[in-house]
C-alpha positions as CSV (number, residue, x, y, z in Angstrom):
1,X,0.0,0.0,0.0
2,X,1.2,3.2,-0.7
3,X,1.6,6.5,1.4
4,X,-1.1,7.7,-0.3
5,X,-3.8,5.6,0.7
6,X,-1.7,5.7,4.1
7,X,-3.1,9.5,4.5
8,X,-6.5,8.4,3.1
9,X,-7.1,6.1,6.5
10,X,-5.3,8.4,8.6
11,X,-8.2,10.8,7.9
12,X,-10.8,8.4,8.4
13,X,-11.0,6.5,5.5
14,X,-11.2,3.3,5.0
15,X,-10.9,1.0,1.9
16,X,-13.9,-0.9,0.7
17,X,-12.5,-2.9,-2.6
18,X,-9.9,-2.5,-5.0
19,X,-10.7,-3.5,-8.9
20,X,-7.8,-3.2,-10.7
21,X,-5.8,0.0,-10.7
22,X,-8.6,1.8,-8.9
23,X,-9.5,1.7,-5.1
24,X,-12.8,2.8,-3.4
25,X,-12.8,4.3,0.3
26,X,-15.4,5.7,2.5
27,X,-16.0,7.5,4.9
28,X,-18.2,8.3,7.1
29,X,-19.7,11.7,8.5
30,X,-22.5,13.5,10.3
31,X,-25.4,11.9,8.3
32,X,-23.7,10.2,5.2
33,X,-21.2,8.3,3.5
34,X,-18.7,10.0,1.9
35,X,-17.1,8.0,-1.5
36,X,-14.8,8.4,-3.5
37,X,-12.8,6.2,-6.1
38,X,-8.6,6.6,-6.3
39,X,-6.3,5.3,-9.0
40,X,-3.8,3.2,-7.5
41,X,-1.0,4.2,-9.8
42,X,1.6,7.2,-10.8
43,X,0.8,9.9,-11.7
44,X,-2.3,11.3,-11.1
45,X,-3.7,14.4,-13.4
46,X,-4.0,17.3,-11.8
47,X,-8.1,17.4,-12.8
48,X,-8.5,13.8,-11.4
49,X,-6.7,14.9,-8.5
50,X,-8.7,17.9,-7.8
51,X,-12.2,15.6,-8.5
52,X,-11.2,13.8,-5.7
53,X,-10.7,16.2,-3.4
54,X,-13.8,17.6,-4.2
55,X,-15.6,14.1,-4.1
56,X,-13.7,14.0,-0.6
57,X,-15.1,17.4,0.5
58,X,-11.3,18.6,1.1
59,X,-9.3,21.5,0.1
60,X,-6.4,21.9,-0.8
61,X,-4.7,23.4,2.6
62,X,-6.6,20.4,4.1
63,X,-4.8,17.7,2.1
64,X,-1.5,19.7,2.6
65,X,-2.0,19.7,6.1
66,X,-2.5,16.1,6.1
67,X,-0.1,14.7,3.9
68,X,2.6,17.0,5.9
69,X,1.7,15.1,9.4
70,X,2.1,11.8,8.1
71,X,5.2,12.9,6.7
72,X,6.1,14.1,9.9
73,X,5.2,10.7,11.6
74,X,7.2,9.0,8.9
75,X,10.1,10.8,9.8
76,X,10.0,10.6,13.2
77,X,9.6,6.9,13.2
78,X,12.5,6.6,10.9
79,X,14.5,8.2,13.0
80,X,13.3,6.3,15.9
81,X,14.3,3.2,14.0
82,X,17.9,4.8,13.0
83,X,18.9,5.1,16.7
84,X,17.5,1.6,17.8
85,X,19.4,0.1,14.9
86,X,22.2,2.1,16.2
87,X,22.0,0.8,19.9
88,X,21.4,-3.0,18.7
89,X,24.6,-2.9,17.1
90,X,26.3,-2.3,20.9
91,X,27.9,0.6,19.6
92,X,25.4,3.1,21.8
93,X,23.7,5.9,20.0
94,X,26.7,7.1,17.4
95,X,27.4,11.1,17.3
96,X,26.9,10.5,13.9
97,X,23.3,9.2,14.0
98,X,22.1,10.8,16.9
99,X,23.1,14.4,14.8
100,X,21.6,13.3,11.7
101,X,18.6,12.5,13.1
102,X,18.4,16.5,15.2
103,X,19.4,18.0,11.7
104,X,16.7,16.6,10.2
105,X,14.1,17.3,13.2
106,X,14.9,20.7,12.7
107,X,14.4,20.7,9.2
108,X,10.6,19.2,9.7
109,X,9.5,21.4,12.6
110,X,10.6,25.0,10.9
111,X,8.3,24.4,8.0
């Protein structure tokens, strides 16, 4: 699965079926079911893309804000997983790895 249907549940989503290249999700809300279909493959048109979002009631700062969180989780549990490979290894948290992984906190929370 991709990261992209990896935001899609993250908002609340969920994945019905897949037929082919396309996926269906739901969702549900105050008195309805929201649904939408998503082509599973690269890349996406700009004018599919924005049906979606429509379909999805979302705008664009929305989906933005979205996608950049889960980015932020990725990050964060990648760096996670840097410093326990680190500390498996015996060789404690390196200065190396340990200042990698700062340098690119940094860069994540001053967007």
């Amino acid at each position: 699965m991709n990261r992209g249907f990896a935001l899609a549940k993250l908002d609340g989503w969920v994945i019905v079926r897949q037929r082919g290249s396309h996926v269906r999700l739901q969702k549900h809300v105050t008195n309805e079911v929201l649904k939408i279909i998503v082509p599973a493959h690269k890349p996406i048109k700009r004018s599919v893309l924005s049906h979606i979002l429509k379909q999805a009631r979302l705008t664009l700062d929305e989906s933005i804000e979205i996608f950049e969180n889960v980015l932020s989780a990725l990050r964060q549990r990648d760096m996670e997983k840097e410093l326990e490979d680190s500390n498996e290894e015996g060789k404690g948290y390196s200065k190396k790895v340990y200042s990698q992984c700062w340098q690119r906190s940094r860069l994540t929370h001053n967007r």
